[in-house]
N, C-alpha and C positions, 0 to 999 in steps of 0.2 A: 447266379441263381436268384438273387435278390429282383432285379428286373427283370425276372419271367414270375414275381408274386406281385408288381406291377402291372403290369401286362394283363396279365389274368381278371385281377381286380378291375380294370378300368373296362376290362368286358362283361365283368359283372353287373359293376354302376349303369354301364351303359345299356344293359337288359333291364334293369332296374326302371329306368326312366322310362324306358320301350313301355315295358310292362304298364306304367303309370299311366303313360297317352291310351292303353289299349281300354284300362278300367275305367280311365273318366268318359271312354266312348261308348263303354256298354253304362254306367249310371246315366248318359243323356240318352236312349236309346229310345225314349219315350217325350223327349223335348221336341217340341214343334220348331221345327227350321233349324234343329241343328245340322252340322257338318261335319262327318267323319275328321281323324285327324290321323298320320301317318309319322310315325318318327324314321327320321334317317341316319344314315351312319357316315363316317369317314375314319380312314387311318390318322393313326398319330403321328407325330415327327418322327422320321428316323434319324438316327446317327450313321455317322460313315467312321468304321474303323479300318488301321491296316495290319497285314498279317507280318510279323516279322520277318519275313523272308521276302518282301516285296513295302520295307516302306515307303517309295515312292511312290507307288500306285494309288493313283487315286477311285474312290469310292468301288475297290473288289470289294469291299464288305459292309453288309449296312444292317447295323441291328434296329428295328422297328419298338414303338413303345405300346404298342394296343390300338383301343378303338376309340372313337370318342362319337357322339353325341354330334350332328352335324346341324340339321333342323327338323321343323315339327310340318310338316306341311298339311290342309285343310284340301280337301274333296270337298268342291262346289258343284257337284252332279246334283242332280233333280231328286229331289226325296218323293215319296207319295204323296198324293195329293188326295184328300180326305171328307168329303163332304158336310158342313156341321150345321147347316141353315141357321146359323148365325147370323145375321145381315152386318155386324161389326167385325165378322174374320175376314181376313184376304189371302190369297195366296196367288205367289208370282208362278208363271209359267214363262220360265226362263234362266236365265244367270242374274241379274238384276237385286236388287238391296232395299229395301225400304230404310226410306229417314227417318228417324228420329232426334228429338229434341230435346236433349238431357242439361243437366245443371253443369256438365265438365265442355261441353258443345254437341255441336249435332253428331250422331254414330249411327251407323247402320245393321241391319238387321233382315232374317228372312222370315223372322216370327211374326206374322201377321194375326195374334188372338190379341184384336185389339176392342176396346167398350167405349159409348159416349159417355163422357164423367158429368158430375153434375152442373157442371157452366156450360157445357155444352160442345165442348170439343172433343176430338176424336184422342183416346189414349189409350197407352201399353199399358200392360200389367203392372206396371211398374207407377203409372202416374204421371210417364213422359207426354208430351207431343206429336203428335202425327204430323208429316207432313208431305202437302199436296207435292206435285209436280213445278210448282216456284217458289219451295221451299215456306208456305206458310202454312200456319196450323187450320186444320180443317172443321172448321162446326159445321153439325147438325142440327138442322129447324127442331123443332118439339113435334112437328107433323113431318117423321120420317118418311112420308112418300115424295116429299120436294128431295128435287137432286140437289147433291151435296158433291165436291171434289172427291174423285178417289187419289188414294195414298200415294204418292209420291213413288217412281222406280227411277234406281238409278245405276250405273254401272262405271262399272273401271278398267282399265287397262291391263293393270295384272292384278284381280283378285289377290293371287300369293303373299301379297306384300302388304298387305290388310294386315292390322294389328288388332288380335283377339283384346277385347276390354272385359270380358267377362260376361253373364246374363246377356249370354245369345247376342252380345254387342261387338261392331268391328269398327275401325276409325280408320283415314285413310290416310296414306301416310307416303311420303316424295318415291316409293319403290313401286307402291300399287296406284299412283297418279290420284289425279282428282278425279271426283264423281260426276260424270256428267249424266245426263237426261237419257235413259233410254228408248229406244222407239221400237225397238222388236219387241221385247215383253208384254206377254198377256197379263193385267190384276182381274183374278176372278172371286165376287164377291161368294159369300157365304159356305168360304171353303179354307181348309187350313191345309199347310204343305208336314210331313211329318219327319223327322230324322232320317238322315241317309244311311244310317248304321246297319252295316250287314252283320246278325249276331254269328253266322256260319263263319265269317271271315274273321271277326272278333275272337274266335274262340278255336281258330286255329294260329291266329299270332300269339296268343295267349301257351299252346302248346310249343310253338317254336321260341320263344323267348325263354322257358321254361328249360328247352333241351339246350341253349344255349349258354344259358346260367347253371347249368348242373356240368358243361362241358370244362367252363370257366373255372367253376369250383374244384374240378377234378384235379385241373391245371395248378391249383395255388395246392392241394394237397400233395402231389407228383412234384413238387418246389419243396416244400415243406420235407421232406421224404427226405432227398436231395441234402438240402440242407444240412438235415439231423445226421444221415451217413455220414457227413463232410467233420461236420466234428467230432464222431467218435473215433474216425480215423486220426485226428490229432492230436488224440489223447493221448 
């Protein structure tokens, strides 16, 4: 009885954390260039026990320990694309990344609400670097109708394996290979791409984590139950 209030529990936790990917995708719901995120699942270890009337046999019997927490995976699908006649926003029409140039190294991103700063280079919200297509930082003349480089796109092998840095930044990292140069992607100027978050779908994971975790808890009460029978009888 004791490891079926195991059991239960660890489908708890693990609705719990569902739960938590599902809220931080409805509070970015309105961040430009973000990317839905998906939690996944896997069983836990089993044991193999034998029944005394067969202890030779191997694995008739295998008690399971619950659920665990397997990975978080990110939807790189196309968000909407926004029109903001901004001449310093961009937005990619494609799978593709924009660089940027931060103080921990360069990380990429699909946030294209970028402003000329006051020295005259192209930067994020943040105060980072843009950069072009040879990785250098981009100025603009004072007489914005001279052409200037646009923003740098780049792409990888396996997105998946892109390691979230936080502020809409991703780094790359020996599973999602290196960045190389893309050639298919469109940069269309004076337009921003918007969150790919479906709230319909948000808020129906929202319900099934919900019944999954009330399944759970019913689980450790029906143990508990269990349990409390178990010792009065041995009284």
């Amino acid at each position: 009885m004791i490891q079926a209030l195991y059991t239960a529990a660890s489908g708890m936790t693990a609705q719990q954390k569902s739960m938590d990917v599902t809220a931080n995708n409805i509070a970015n719901i309105n961040t430009t260039g973000y990317k839905s995120k998906t939690a996944g699942f896997k069983d836990a270890i089993y044991r193999t026990m034998h029944t005394p009337a067969e202890e030779s046999a191997e694995n008739n019997l295998q008690q399971g320990h619950g659920v665990l927490l397997s990975d978080i995976k990110t939807a790189f699908t196309q968000g909407p694309i926004e029109e903001t006649g901004n001449p310093y926003d961009f937005a990619i029409f494609g799978t593709g990344f924009f660089a940027i140039e931060t103080n921990e190294g360069i990380r990429f991103t699909r946030d294209g609400s970028f402003h000329r700063g006051e020295t005259g280079f192209l930067l994020t919200k943040d105060g980072h670097y843009v950069l072009d297509s040879n990785r250098n930082r981009i100025f603009i003349p004072d007489n914005t109708n001279e052409d200037y480089p646009s923003p740098g796109v780049f792409e990888f092998t396996n997105p998946q394996g892109l390691s979230s840095e936080g502020a809409n930044y991703y780094s790359e990292t020996e599973v999602s290979g290196q960045a190389a140069l893309s050639g298919n992607d469109e940069v269309r100027k004076g337009f921003l791409e918007a969150s790919n978050v479906d709230t319909a779908e948000q808020l129906t994971r929202i319900i099934r984590s919900q019944r999954a975790y009330q399944v759970a808890a019913r689980a450790i009460t029906t143990a508990d139950q269990m349990e409390e029978i178990t010792n009065n009888i041995m009284r």
